[in-house]
C-alpha positions, -999 to +999 in steps of 0.1 A: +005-027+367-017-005+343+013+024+344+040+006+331+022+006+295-012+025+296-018+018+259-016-018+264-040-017+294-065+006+278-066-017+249-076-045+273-101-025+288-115-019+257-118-057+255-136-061+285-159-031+281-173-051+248-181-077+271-202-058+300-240-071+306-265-056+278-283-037+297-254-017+318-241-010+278-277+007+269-270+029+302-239+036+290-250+047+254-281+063+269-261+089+284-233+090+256-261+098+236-281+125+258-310+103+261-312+094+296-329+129+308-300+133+341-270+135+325-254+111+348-253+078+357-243+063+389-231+029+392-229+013+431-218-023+439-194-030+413-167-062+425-139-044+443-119-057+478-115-023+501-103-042+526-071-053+505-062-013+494-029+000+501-032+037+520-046+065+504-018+083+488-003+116+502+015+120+469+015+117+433+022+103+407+010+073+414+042+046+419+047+032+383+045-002+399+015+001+416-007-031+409-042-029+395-067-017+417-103-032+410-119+003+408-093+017+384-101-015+361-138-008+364-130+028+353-110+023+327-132+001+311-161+020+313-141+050+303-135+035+269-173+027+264-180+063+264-151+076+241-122+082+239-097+084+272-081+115+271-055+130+298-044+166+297-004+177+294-005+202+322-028+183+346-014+158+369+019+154+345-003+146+316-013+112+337-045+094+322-053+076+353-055+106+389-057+098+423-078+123+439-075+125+479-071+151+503-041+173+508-035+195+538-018+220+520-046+223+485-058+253+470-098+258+478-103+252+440-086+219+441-101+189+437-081+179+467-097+199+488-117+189+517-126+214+541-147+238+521-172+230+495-161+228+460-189+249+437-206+239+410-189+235+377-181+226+342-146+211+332-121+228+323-147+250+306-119+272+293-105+244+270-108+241+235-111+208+240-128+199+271-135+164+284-173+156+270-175+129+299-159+128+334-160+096+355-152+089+391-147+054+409-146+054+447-119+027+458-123+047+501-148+063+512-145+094+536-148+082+575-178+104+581-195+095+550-204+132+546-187+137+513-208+140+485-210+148+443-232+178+439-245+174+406-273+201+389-287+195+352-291+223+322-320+208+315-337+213+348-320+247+355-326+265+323-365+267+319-362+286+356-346+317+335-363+345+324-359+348+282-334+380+289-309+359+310-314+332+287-305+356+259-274+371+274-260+335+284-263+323+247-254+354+227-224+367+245-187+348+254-183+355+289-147+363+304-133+330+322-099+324+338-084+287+341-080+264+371-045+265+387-026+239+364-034+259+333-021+290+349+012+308+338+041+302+359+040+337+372+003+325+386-012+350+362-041+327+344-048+326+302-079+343+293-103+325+275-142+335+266-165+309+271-202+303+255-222+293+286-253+280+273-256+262+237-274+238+215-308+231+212-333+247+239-348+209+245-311+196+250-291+226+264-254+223+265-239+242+295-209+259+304-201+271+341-182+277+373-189+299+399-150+310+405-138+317+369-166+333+352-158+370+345-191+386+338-179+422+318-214+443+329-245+445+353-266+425+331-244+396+325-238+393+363-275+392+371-280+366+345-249+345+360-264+352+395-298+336+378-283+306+366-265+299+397-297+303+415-315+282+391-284+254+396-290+254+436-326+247+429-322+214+410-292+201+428-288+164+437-262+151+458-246+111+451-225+100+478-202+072+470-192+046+483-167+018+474-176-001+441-195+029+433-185+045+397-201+078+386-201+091+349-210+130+342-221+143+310-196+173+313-219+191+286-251+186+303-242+186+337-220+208+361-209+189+396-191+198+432-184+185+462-196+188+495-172+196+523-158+166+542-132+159+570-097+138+565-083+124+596-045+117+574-045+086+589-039+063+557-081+057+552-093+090+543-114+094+509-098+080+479-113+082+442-097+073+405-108+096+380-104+096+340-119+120+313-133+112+277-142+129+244-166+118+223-155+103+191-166+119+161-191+107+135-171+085+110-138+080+128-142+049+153-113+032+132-084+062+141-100+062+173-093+018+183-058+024+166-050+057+191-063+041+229-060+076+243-049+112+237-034+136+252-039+170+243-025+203+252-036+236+261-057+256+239-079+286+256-112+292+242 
């Protein structure tokens, strides 16, 4: 029952992490490093027993008592071997292990959305301190098996720019608002200003989402409109499946969903997904004494 003491079970999952085959750990550093050339890395066939789940949830949080599921355990574990685990106070209660499945009544923007497409993005782009790495693991599948994880590379999209657009992007902090659980209870959301393309030209870091950028002038706009272009043009699309388990590189990647349909009958699509941060140069001992963090707030 990894709930009833999460520090306890993400020490354990740090244990078994250590112990995953050699070659799925130079993967793992591969793209914890930027060296893999994707920016993601999708893992299919892991041990899990679909046929054992409970019902997707209609609800959360998740029951404290809920017993391990295999994919969560898979997660968690890999989670670790990327970073830090990190969970966020304002989303989903500050929980370090989410549940996402659809909802009947969610906001288009929400990752429990089903029945439009959910647009490329960074993130929580906004935050100061931003996940570096998101990963998903796929306990249910959706019946039709039409959902799918629209993923699009910097890397591949930038060079498609012109060297104006490119300029704009890097030089100037676009306006960006914040995804509903950062928002002020009035519904009003925090500004923040948000770099959207950084680092080195040969390893770009990116920064974006179609709904919450804010471009200020005509020539911002056209060079958002550009990158978004440039993103379509070197989407791919992963669709999982159960015992799948994909990481993003939340800094060289952006991701979405396709649009899919629930029947609420207690087998629609169910995933488990954590965040990490990278740990910094020189502090690996804080981070094995701290198994996870969560951190507040803080607007760009």
């Amino acid at each position: 029952m990894p709930r009833l003491d999460v520090a306890a079970f993400v020490r354990a999952a740090a244990t078994v992490a250590a112990a995953l085959p050699g070659p799925l750990l130079e993967h793992l550093k591969a793209l914890r490093t930027g060296q893999d050339g994707l920016g993601y890395l999708h893992l299919t066939d892991l041990p899990c027993t679909p046929g054992a789940l409970p019902s997707t949830p209609a609800s959360r949080p998740a029951p404290a008592e809920r017993p391990l599921l295999a994919m969560e355990g898979w997660l968690v574990a890999i989670c670790t071997a990327m970073g830090v685990p990190t969970a966020y106070r304002e989303l989903y209660s500050g929980s370090l292990l989410q549940d996402i499945y659809p909802s009947p009544h969610a906001h288009p923007l929400s990752a429990q959305s089903s029945a439009t497409p959910l647009s490329l993005h960074s993130e929580m782009l906004y935050h100061r301190w931003r996940p570096d790495f998101l990963l998903l693991a796929c306990s249910r599948a959706d019946h039709d098996g039409a959902a799918g994880t629209t993923v699009a590379s910097a890397r591949a999209a930038l060079p498609l720019l012109g060297a104006a657009e490119l300029e704009i992007l890097r030089e100037h902090r676009l306006a960006c608002g914040t995804d509903l659980a950062f928002r002020h209870p009035d519904g009003s959301s925090p500004q923040a200003h948000v770099l959207v393309v950084d680092g080195d030209p040969a390893d770009p870091r990116l920064a974006f989402d179609r709904e919450l950028l804010e471009p200020g002038n005509p020539p911002a706009r056209r060079a958002l409109q550009a990158l978004s272009e440039a993103l379509d043009k070197v989407t791919d699309t992963v669709r999982m499946r159960p015992g799948d388990l994909l990481v993003l590189d939340n800094t060289r990647v952006v991701h979405g969903r396709t649009a899919f349909t629930p029947r609420w009958d207690g087998h629609d699509r169910w995933l488990h997904r954590m965040y990490a941060r990278s740990v910094p140069p020189g502090s690996a001992g804080s981070a094995a004494a701290l198994p996870y963090r969560i951190k507040p707030f803080v607007p760009w």
